[in-house]
N, C-alpha and C positions, 0 to 999 in steps of 0.2 A: 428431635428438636432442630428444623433447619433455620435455626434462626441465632445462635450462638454467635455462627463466626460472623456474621453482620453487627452483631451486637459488639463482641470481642474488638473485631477492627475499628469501629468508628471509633472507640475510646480510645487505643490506644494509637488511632491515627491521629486525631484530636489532641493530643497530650505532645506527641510530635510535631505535626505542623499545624494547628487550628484545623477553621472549615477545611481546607486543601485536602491535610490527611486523613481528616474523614470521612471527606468523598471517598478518595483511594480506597479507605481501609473499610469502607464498607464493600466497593468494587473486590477487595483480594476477601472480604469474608463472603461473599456470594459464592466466591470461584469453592472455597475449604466447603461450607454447606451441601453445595452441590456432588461437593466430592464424597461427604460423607452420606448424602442422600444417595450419590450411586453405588457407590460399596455395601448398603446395607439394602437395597431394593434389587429387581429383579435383573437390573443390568449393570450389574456388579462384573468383577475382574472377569468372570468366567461366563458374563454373558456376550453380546456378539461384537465380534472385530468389525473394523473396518477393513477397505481395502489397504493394503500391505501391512495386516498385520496391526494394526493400532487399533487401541481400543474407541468405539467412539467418542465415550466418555472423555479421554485425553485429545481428542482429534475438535470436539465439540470446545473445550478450554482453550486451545491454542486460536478457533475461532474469534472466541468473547475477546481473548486480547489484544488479538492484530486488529478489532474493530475499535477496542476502546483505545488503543495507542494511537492506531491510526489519527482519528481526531482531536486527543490530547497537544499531540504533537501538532498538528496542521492548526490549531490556535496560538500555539508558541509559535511558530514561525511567519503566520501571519502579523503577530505584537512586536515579533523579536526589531525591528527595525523603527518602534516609537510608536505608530499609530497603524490600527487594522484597517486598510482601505477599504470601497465598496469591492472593484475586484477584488478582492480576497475573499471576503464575505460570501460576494457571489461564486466564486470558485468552488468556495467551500462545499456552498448549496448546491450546485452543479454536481458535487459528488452524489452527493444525499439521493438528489434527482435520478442518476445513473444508477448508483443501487438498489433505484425504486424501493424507498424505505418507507416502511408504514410509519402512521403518525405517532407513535410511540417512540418507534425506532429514530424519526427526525429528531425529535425533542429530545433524546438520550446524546445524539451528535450533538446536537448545539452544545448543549451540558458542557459533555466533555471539550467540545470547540472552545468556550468562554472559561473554561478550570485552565488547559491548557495556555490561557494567556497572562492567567497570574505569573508575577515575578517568582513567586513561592514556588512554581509547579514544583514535583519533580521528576521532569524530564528526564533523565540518564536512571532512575532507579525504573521509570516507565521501562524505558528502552532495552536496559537490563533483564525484564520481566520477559519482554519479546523476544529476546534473542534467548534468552533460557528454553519457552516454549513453543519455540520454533526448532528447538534443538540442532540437527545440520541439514535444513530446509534453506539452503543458501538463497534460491530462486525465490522463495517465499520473502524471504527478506530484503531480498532489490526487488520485487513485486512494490513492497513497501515504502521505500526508497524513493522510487518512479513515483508515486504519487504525491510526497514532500517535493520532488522539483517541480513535478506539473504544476504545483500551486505557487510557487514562487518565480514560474516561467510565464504568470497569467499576467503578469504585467511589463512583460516582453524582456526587463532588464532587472538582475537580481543584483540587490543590495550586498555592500560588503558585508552587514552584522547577517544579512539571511546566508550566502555565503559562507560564513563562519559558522554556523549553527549546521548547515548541511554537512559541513565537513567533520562537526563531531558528532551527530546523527551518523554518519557512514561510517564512523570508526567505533561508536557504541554499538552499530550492528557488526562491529568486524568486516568491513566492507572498506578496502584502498579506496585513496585517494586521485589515483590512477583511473578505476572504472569510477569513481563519482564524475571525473570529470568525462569518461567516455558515455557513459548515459545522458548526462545533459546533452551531449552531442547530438545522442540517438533520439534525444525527446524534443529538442529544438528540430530536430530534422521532422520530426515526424508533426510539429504543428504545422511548417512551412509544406510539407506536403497535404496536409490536411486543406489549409488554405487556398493552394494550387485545386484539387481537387474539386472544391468551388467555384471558380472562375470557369466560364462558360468554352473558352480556347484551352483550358489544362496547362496554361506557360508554365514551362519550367517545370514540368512532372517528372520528365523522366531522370533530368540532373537530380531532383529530391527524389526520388526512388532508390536510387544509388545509396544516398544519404540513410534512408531508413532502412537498409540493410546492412549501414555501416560498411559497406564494399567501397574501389573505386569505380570510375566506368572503366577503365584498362582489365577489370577483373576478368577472368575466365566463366566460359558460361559451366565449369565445373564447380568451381569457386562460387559464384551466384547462387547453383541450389542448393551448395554449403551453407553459404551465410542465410538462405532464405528457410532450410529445416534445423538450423539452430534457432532461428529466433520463432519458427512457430513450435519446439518444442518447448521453448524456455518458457512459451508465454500461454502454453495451452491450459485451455480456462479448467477444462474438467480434471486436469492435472495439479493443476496450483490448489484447486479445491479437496481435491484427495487428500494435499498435503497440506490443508489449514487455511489456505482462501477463506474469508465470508462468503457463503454461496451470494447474499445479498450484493459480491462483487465480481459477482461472475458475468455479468453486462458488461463491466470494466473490461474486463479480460477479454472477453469477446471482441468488445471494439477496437484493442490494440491488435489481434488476430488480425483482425477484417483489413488493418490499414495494415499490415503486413504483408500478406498477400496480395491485394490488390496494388502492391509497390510492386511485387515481383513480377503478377502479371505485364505492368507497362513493360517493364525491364523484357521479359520474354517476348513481347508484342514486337516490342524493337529489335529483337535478337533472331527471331525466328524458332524463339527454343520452343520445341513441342514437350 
């Protein structure tokens, strides 16, 4: 009977927070159902791993909730400042768009997008759940992270209440205060390079190349393809996926690569580095 813990949770989310935690607690009795639908069918414990060793079954859960926190959260922090602009909205969609989400899949985003902007949410017991099922996928979790400030960097300058809420998002993942503020760094550089990229003469590419390697230009051309295969290991797509990515974010992933590399290139082009 895969239908108990749907049934189970909506009541007792419902009893807890009304509609809110009956969303939730239908979402956490999908995840129990499935669990007992894989233990008792043919890809149970002892059927096949994933890569390193995870089952898929656990690898598959860790997806469903870095998708549905994902957007919970990205609708709290678009609220969190009084009113959800259209940028935001559209940012929002712009994920949707990149993950080339089926029409199912959009309308489940929006959901959780519009749950996520209740005052009720709850955010930090969300957060709590990701960072359980993420276990020590640290990368996975500033994967996560990175796309909370892309959406609140969509309107160039971040509020003090979104501000605040980032900062206890990066501490309910376990993530300093220190790298929140050096990602933003890394992600403001990398729209201003994006931008540049655009423009027909490339002004100012190569000073933002620097930037999105988080290098100086003083740096050594040793140093350069340090910083340039930490950040494509940190960010590679079929690696983050191994380790719980939504494959449906693997476009994401990709396009931060592509603007990775392509930073490093000018940097070389200028350098003479073969």
């Amino acid at each position: 009977m895969a239908w108990i813990g749907k049934v189970a949770g909506a009541l007792l989310g419902y009893a807890a927070a009304r509609l809110v935690g009956a969303v939730i607690g239908v979402i956490l009795g999908h995840q129990f159902d499935r669990g007992m639908t894989a233990r008792s069918g043919p890809g149970s414990r002892r059927g096949r791993r994933s890569r390193g060793g995870r089952y898929e079954g656990q690898l598959g859960s860790r997806q469903h909730v870095f998708f549905e926190t994902t957007f919970i959260v990205m609708g709290h922090l678009a609220k969190v400042d009084g009113r959800v602009s259209e940028e935001e909205i559209a940012a929002a969609r712009e994920v949707m768009r990149r993950m080339r989400l089926a029409e199912p899949q959009t309308r489940l985003a929006m959901e959780l997008f519009n749950m996520g902007k209740r005052p009720d949410c709850p955010v930090a017991e969300q957060l709590e759940r990701l960072r359980r099922h993420c276990g020590g996928q640290r990368q996975l979790l500033q994967t996560f992270l990175e796309i909370q400030i892309d959406l609140a960097l969509v309107k160039g300058a971040v509020t003090p209440a979104e501000r605040e809420l980032l900062s206890r998002i990066a501490d309910g993942l376990g993530i300093g205060r220190l790298e929140l503020v050096r990602l933003e760094a890394l992600l403001r550089a990398r729209h201003r390079f994006g931008e540049s990229q655009a423009q027909p003469a490339r002004e100012g590419a190569l000073e933002k190349a620097y930037e999105v390697l988080g290098i100086a230009a003083t740096a050594t051309d040793r140093e350069v393809k340090t910083a340039y295969r930490r950040l494509m290991n940190q960010h590679h797509p079929d690696k983050l996926v191994a380790n719980g990515l939504p494959e449906s974010m693997m476009e994401m992933a990709k396009e931060r690569t592509q603007q990775i590399r392509e930073a490093y290139e000018i940097i070389c082009e200028h350098r003479g580095i073969k």
